[in-house]
FITORTI-495837 format. One record per residue (C-alpha): residue in three letters; z, y, x. Coordinates in steps of 0.1 Angstrom, whole numbers, padded with zeros to 4 digits, always signed. Layout:
AlaZYX
...
***
This chain:
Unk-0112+0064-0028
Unk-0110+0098-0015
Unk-0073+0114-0011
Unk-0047+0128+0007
Unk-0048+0126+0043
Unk-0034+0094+0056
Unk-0006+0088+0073
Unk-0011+0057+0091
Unk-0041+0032+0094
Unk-0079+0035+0089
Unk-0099+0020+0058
Unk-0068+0021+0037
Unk-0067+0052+0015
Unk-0047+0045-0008
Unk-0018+0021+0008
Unk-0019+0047+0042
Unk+0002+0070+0016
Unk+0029+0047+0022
Unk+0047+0060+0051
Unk+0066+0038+0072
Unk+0103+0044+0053
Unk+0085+0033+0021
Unk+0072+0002+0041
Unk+0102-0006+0057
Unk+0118-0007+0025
Unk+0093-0032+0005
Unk+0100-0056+0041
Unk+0139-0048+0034
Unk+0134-0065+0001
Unk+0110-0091+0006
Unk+0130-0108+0037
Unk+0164-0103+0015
Unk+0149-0126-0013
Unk+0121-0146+0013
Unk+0107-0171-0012
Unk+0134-0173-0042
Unk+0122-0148-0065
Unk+0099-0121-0078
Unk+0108-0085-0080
Unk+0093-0053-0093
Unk+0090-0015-0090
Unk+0072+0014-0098
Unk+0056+0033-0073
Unk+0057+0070-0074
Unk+0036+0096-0059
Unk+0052+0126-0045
Unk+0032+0154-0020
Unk+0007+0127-0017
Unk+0036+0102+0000
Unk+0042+0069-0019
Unk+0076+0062-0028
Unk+0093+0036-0043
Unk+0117+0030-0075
Unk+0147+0004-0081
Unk+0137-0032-0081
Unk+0139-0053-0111
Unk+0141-0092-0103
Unk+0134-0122-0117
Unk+0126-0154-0108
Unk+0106-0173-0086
Unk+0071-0174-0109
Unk+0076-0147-0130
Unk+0093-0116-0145
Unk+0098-0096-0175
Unk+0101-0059-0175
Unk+0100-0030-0201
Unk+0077-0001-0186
Unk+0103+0026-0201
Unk+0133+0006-0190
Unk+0118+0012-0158
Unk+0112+0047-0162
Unk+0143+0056-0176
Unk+0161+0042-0148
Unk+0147+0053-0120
Unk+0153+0087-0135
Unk+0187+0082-0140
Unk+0189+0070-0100
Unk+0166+0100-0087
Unk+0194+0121-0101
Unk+0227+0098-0089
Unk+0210+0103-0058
Unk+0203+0138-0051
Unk+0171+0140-0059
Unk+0167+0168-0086
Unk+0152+0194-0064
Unk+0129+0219-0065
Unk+0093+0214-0069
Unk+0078+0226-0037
Unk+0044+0230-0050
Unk+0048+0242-0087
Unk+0090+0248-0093
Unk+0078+0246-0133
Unk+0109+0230-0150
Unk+0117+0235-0187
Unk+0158+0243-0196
Unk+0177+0215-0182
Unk+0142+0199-0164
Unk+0151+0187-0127
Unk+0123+0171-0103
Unk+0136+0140-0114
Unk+0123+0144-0151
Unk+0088+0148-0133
Unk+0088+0107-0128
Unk+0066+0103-0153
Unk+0039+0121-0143
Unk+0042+0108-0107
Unk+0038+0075-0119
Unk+0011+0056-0103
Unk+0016+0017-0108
Unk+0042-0011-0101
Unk+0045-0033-0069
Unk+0047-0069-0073
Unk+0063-0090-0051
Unk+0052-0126-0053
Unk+0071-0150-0029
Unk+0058-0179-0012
Unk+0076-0206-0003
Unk+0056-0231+0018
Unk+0019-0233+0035
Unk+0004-0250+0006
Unk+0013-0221-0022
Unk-0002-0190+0000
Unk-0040-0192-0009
Unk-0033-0186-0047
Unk+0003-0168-0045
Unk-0014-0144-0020
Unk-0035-0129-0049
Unk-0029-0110-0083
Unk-0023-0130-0112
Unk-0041-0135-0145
Unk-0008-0120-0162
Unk-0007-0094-0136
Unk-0042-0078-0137
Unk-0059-0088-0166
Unk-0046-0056-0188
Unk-0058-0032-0162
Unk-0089-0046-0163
Unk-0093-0041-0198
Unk-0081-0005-0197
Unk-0104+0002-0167
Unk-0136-0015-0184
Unk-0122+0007-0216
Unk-0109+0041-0215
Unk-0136+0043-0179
Unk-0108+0053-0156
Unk-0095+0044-0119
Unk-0067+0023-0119
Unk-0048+0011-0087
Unk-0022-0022-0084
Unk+0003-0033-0056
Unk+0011-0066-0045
Unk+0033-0077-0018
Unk+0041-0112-0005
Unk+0053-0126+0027
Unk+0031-0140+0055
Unk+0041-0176+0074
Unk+0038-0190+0101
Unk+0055-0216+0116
Unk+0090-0202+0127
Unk+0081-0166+0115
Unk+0077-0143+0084
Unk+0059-0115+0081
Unk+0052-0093+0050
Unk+0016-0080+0036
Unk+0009-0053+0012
Unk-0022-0055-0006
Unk-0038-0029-0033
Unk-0065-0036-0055
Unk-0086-0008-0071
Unk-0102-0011-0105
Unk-0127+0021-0101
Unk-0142+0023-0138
Unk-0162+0007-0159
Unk-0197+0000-0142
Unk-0179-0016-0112
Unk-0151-0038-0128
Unk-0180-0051-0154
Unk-0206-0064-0124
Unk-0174-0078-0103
Unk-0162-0099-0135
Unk-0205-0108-0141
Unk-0207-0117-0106
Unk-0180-0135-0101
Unk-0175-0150-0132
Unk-0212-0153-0146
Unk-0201-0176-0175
Unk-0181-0153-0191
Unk-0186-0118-0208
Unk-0173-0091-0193
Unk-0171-0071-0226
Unk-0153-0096-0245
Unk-0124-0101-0215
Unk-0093-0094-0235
Unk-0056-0099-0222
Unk-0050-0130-0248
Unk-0080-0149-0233
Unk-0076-0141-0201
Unk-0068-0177-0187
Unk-0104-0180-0193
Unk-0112-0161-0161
Unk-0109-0172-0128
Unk-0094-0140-0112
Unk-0093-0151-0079
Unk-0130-0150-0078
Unk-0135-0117-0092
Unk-0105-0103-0071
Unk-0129-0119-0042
Unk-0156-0103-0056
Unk-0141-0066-0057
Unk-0127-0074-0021
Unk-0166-0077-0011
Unk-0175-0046-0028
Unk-0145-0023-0007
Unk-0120-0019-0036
Unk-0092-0044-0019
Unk-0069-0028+0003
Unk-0042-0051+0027
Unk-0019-0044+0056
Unk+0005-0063+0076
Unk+0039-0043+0073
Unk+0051-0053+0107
Unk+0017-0049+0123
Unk+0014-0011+0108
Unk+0056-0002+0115
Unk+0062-0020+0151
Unk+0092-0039+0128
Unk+0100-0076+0145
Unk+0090-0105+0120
Unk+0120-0126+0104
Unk+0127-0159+0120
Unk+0117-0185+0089
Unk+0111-0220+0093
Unk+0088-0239+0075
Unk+0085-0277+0067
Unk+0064-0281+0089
Unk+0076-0259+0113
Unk+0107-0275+0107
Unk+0095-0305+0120
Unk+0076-0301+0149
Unk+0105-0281+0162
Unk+0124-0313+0152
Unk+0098-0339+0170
Unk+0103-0310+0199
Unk+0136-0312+0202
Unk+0135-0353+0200
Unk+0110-0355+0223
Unk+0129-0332+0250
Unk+0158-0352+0241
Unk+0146-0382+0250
Unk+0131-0370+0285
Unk+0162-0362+0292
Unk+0178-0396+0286
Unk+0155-0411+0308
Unk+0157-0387+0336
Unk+0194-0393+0336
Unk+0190-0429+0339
Unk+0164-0426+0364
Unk+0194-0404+0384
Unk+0221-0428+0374
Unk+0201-0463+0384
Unk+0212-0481+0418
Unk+0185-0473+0450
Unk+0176-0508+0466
Unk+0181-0504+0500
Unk+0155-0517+0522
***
């Protein structure tokens, strides 16, 4: 997990390259769509800062993206935007090559935002998915390589929301092959593929990486000093309902207590 320096927090090397713009902005869109639907965007390294691309949305379990789609159009906003500048560490461009061309090799992953609705959807919406991870585990376990993934989801409590970012690391081979054994000990980790991946329970081999370090999570507000969103739950909902009843009807009765005739003795 070694990297650049970080810029904020301790134990987090790789989602302390997110400075606090870059956070601000994943909170900006998660608390615009609180728990209606997913969105998606790639995540770019640039002088060892995270930033992030346009979002593509979709709905409340799911989305559908083409990876060049992606690509292609965060280029074409880099360069709307101002952003074809010089490279400050290499200024190598071919004829007609701005920074913004460099996307592609800046590219390290997506973020995911999965949004959660109620108490009762948190313990599994607060994890990857099957559909999410289950290619990079193959190309980890295959090609031997590092890989690094981004989820992001909202927090609740009762009248509050607050947002969490969470990475998870698949480091090679050796590693991702005794998380899926361990965690998974009926299955075989060398015959995992991405069409029989519902075969795999990958909240326990997410828990299983988690134990061994390679799981990565931060509370936005907690890390930028940024106010949680006022959200009501159900049951938040409610008690602040059987509250507001309650005080209600205290109040009735101390005005009849105030309004009743004093026998006078």
């Amino acid at each position: 997990m070694d990297g650049p320096t970080q810029l904020w927090g301790a134990n987090t090397a790789y989602l302390s390259r997110f400075d606090k713009a870059a956070l601000m902005e994943i909170k900006k869109r998660n608390d615009k769509e609180g728990g209606r639907r997913e969105w998606l965007a790639n995540v770019y390294e640039v002088d060892g800062k995270y930033s992030l691309g346009e979002p593509t949305y979709g709905n409340y379990s799911g989305i559908l993206v083409s990876p060049s789609g992606v690509l292609t159009k965060d280029i074409n906003v880099c360069k709307l935007n101002g952003g074809a500048v010089a490279d400050t560490k290499t200024k190598s461009y071919g004829a007609g090559e701005t920074s913004c061309d460099k996307r592609p090799q800046q590219l390290v992953a997506t973020v995911h935002m999965h949004p959660i609705r109620t108490f009762a959807e948190e313990a599994r919406r607060q994890h990857f998915s099957g559909v999410d991870i289950a290619s990079e585990f193959v190309k980890s376990r295959d090609e031997d390589k590092e890989i690094v993934l981004f989820l992001t989801y909202p927090n609740l409590h009762m009248t509050q929301r607050s947002n969490r970012v969470k990475a998870i690391i698949f480091p090679g081979k050796d590693v991702v092959m005794k998380a899926m054994q361990e965690s998974n000990p009926g299955v075989n980790p060398a015959e995992v593929t991405v069409e029989n991946r519902d075969k795999v329970d990958w909240i326990k081999f997410q828990s299983a990486l988690q134990d061994m370090g390679y799981i990565e999570e931060v509370e936005i507000e907690g890390a930028t000093g940024a106010p949680p969103s006022t959200s009501l739950d159900i049951i938040g909902g409610m008690i602040l309902l059987a509250v507001g009843i309650g005080g209600f009807l205290l109040w009735r009765h101390w005005k009849k207590q105030q309004s009743a005739p004093v026998d006078e003795v």
